[in-house]
C-alpha positions in Angstrom: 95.1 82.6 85.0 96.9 80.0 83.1 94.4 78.7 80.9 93.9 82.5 79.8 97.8 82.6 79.3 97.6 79.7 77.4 95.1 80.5 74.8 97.3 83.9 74.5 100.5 81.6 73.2 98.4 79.6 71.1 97.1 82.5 69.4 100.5 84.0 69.3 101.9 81.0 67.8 99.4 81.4 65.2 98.3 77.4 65.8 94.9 76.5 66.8 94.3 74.7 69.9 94.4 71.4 67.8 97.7 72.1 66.2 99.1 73.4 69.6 97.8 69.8 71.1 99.5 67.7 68.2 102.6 70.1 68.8 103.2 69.1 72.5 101.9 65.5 71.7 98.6 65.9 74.1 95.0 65.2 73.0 93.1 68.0 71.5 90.3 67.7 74.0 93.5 68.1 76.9 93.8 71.6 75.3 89.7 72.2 74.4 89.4 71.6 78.4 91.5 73.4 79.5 91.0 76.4 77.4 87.1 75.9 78.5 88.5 76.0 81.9 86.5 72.4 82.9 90.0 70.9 83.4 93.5 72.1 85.6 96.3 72.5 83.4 98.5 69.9 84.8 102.2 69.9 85.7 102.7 67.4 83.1 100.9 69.3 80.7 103.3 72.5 81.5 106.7 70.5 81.0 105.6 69.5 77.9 104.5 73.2 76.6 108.3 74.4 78.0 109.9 71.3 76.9 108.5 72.1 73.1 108.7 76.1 73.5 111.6 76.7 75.4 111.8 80.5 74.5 107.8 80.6 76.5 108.7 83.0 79.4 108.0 80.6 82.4 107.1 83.5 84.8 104.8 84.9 82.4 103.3 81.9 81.9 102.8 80.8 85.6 102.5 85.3 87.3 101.8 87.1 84.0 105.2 89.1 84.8 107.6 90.1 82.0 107.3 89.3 78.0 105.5 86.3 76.7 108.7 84.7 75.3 112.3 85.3 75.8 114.6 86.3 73.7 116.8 84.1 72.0 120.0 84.6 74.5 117.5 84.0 77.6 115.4 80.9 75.9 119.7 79.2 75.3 120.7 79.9 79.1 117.1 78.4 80.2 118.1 75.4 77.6 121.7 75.5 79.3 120.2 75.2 82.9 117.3 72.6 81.7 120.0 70.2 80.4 122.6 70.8 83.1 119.4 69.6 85.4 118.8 66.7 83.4 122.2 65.3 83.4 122.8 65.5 86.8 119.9 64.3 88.2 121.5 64.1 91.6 123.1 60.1 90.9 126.2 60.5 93.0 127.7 63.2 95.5 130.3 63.9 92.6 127.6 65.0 90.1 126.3 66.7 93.1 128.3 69.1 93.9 129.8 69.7 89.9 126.1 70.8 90.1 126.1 72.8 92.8 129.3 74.5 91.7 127.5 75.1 88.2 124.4 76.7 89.8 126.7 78.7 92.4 128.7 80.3 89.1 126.0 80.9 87.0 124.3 83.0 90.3 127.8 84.9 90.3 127.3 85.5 86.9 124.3 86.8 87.0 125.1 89.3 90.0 128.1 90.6 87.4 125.7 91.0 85.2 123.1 93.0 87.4 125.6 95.4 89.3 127.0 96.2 85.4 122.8 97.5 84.5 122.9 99.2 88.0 125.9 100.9 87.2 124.8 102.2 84.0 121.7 103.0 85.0 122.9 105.2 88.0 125.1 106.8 85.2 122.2 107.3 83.1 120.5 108.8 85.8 123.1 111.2 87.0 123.0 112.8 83.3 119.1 113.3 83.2 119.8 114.9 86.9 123.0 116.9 85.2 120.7 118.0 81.9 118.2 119.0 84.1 120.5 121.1 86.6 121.2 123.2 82.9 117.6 123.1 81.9 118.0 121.1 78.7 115.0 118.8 79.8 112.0 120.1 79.9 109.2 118.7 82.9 107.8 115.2 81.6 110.6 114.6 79.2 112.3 111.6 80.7 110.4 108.5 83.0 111.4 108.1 86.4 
């Protein structure tokens, strides 16, 4: 759950739920009711907490998949993509589709970037298989 998520990245900011309040510019008893679980953490509360912490791991936050916070590479491209949102809040077609084409590029991007970890880990995978064929790993050795 999210409240239980929350209370996790407070502790893990080392702030107290009164400093982490202040911090996103919410009341204190926002965050005590929430952590008590007698309020919903709202949508407006959320944007705040990724507006202050944008290194806060979104899906983490929301499915409890992956880290708690990104790493400093990840947290930039989010802050990349946040601002690129923000800017062309859809006004005209023209800002429109530079949008589009920004989204579309960054996807492509990303593919490169995934078929370059599938290739290496197929690679990686053919030498454990390889090692193994010669018996130079023993049962257990490697995860798969």
């Amino acid at each position: 759950m999210e409240e239980n998520r929350l209370k996790i990245v407070i502790d893990q900011l080392l702030m107290n739920p009164n400093e982490f309040a202040k911090s996103i510019n919410v009341s204190s008893d926002t965050i005590y009711n929430i952590l008590k679980g007698k309020t919903k953490l709202t949508t407006g509360v959320k944007k705040k907490i990724f507006d202050k912490y944008r290194n806060l791991n979104r899906d983490w936050f929301t499915n409890g998949k992956g880290d708690i916070f990104l790493s400093k590479e990840e947290a930039n491209d989010n802050l990349y993509v946040s601002e690129e949102i923000e800017h062309y809040t859809v006004k005209d077609d023209y800002n429109k589709d530079r949008y589009v084409k920004l989204l579309l590029s960054r996807i492509d991007e990303q593919k490169k970037t995934i078929e370059t970890y599938e290739k290496c880990i197929e690679s990686l995978t053919e030498c454990i298989d390889i090692l193994k064929s010669q018996g130079g790993v023993k049962a257990g050795t490697a995860s798969g």
